[in-house]
LUMBA-516713 format. One record per atom (N, C-alpha, C): residue number from 1; x, y, z. Coordinates in pm, 1 decimal. Example, Ala and Ser with C-alpha at 12.3 -4.5 7.8 and 13.67 -1.06 7.14 Angstrom:
% residues 2
  lomi        px        py        pz
     1    1319.0    -569.0     780.0
     1    1230.0    -450.0     780.0
     1    1320.0    -330.0     780.0
     2    1285.0    -225.0     708.0
     2    1367.0    -106.0     714.0
     2    1290.0       3.0     787.0
***
This chain:
% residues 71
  lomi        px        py        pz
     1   11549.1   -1510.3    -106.6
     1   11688.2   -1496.8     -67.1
     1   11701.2   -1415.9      62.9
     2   11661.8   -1308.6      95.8
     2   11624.3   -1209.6     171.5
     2   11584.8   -1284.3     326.6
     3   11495.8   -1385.6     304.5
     3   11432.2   -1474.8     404.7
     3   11544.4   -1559.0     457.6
     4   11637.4   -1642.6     415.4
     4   11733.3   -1691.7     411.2
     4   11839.5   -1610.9     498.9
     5   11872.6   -1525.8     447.2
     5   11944.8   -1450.8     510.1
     5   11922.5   -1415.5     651.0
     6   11795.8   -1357.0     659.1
     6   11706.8   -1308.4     747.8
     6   11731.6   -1477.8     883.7
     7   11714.4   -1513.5     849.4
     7   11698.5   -1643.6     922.4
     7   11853.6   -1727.8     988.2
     8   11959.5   -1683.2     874.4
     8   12077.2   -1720.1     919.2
     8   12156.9   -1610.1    1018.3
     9   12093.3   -1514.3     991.3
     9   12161.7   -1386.8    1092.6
     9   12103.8   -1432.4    1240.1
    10   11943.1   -1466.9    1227.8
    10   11918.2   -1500.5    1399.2
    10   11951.0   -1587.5    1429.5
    11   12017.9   -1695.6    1358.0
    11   12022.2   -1820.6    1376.6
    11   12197.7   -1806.3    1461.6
    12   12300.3   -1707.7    1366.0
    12   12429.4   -1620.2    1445.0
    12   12424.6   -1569.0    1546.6
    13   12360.1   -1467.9    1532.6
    13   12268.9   -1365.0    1631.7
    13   12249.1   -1437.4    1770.0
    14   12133.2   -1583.5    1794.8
    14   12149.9   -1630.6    1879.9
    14   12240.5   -1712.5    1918.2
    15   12360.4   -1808.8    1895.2
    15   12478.7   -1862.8    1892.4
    15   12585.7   -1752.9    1958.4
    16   12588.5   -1673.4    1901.7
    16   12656.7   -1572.6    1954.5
    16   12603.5   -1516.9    2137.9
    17   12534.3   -1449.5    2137.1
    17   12417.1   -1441.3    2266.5
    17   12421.3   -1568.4    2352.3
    18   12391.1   -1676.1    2289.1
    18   12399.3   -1765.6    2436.0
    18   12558.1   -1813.0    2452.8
    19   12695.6   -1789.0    2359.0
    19   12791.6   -1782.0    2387.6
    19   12829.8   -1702.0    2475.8
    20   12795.1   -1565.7    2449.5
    20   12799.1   -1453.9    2547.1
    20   12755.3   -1508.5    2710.3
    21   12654.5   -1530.3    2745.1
    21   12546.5   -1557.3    2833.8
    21   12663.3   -1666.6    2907.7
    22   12745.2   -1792.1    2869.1
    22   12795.1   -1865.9    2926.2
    22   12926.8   -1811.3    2927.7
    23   12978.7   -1778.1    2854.2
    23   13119.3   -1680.1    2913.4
    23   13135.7   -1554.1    3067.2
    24   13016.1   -1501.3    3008.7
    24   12953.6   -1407.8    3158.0
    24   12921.3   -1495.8    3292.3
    25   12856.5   -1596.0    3254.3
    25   12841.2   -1725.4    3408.1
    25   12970.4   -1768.2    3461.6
    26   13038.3   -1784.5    3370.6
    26   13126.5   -1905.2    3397.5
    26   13251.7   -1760.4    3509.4
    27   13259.5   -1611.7    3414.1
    27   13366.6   -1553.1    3444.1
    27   13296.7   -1483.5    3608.7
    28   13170.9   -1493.9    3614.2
    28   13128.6   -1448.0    3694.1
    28   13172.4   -1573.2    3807.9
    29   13124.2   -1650.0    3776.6
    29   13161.0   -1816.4    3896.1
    29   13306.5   -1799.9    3902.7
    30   13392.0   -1769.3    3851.8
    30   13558.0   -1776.3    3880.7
    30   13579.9   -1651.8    3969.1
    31   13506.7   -1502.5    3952.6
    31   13529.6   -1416.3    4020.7
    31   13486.7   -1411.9    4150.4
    32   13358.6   -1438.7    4185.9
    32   13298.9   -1502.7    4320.5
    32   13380.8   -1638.9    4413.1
    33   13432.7   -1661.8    4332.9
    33   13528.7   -1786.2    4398.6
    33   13710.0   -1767.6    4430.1
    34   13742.1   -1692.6    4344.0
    34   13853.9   -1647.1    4346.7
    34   13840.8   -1519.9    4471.3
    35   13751.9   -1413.5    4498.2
    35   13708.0   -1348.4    4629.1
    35   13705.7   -1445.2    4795.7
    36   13616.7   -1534.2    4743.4
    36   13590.5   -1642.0    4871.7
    36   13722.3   -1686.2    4921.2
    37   13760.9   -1729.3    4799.7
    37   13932.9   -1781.5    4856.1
    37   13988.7   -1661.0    4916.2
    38   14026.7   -1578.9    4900.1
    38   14058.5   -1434.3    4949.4
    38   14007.3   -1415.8    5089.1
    39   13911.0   -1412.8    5092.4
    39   13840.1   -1373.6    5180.3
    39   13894.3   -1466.7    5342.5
    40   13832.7   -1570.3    5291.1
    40   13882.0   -1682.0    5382.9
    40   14030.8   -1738.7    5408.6
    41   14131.5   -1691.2    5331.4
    41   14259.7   -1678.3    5367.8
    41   14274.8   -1552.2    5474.5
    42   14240.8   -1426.5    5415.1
    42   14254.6   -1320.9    5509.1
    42   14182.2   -1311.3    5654.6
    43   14102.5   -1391.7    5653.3
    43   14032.0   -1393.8    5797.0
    43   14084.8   -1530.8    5886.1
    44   14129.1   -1622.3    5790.1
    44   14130.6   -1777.3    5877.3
    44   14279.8   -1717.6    5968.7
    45   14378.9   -1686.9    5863.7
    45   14506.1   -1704.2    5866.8
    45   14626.7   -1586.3    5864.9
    46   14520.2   -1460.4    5809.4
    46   14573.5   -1335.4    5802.8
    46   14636.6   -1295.8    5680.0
    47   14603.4   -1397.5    5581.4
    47   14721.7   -1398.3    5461.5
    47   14641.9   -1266.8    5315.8
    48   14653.0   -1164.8    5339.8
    48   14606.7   -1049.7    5263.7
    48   14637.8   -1095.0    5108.0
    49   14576.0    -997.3    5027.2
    49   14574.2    -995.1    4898.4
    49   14728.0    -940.6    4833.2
    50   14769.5    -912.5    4910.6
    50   14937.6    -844.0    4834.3
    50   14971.3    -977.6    4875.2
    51   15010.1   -1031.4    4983.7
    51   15119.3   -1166.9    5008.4
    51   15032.1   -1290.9    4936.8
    52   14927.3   -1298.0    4859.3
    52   14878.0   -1392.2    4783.9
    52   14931.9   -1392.5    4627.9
    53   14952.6   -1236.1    4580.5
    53   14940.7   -1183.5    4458.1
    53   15140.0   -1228.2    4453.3
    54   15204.0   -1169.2    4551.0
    54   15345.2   -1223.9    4532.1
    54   15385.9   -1340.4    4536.3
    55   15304.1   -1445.8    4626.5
    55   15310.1   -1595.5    4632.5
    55   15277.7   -1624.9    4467.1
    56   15201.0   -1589.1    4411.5
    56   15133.4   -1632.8    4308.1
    56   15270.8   -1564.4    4172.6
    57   15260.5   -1495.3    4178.7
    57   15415.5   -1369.2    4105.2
    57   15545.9   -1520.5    4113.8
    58   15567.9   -1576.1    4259.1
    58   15669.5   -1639.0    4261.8
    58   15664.8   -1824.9    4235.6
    59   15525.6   -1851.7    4190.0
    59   15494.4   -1991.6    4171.0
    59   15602.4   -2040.6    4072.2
    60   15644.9   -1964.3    3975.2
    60   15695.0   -2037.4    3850.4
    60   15841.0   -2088.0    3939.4
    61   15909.6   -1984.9    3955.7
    61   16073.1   -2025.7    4027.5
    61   16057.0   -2125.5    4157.2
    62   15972.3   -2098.2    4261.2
    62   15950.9   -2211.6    4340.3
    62   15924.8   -2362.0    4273.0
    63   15808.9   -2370.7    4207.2
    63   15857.8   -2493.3    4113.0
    63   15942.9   -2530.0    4031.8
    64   16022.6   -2463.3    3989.9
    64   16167.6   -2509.4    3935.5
    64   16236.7   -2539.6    4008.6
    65   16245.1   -2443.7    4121.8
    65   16339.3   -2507.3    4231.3
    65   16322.8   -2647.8    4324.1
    66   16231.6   -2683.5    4349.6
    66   16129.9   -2781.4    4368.9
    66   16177.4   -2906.7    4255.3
    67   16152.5   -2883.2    4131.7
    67   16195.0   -2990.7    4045.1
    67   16359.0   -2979.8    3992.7
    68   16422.8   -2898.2    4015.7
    68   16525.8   -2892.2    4026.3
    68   16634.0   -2985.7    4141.3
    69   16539.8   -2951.2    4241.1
    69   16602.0   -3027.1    4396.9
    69   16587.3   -3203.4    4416.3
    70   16518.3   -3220.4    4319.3
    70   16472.2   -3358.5    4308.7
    70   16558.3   -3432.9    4211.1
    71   16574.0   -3380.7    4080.7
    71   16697.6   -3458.1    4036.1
    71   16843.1   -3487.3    4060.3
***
């Protein structure tokens, strides 16, 4: 019984771990990319991280207004 057990815990144990392992890639690939974009707005065009963060703050009402203007 003991063995069993023993065997279903690593069997969790690793499931868990390589869940981990692809959550960490994936959040790491969104953070490196979400920077780049940054980066390359602020240098192409001048557009800083505050006037991105309020553009982004004001997406929801611009698209309403947007689908609003259309009907």
């Amino acid at each position: 019984m003991e063995l069993v057990i023993f065997i279903a815990a690593g069997v969790v144990s690793w499931l868990v771990f390589t869940w981990l392992l692809r959550v960490v890639k994936t959040t790491l690939k969104t953070a490196f990319l979400v920077a780049a974009i940054v980066m390359i707005l602020q240098i192409t065009i001048g557009v800083g991280p505050d006037q991105l963060w309020q553009a982004i703050a004001e997406l929801p009402q611009q698209l309403g207004q947007l689908f609003n203007d259309q009907s």
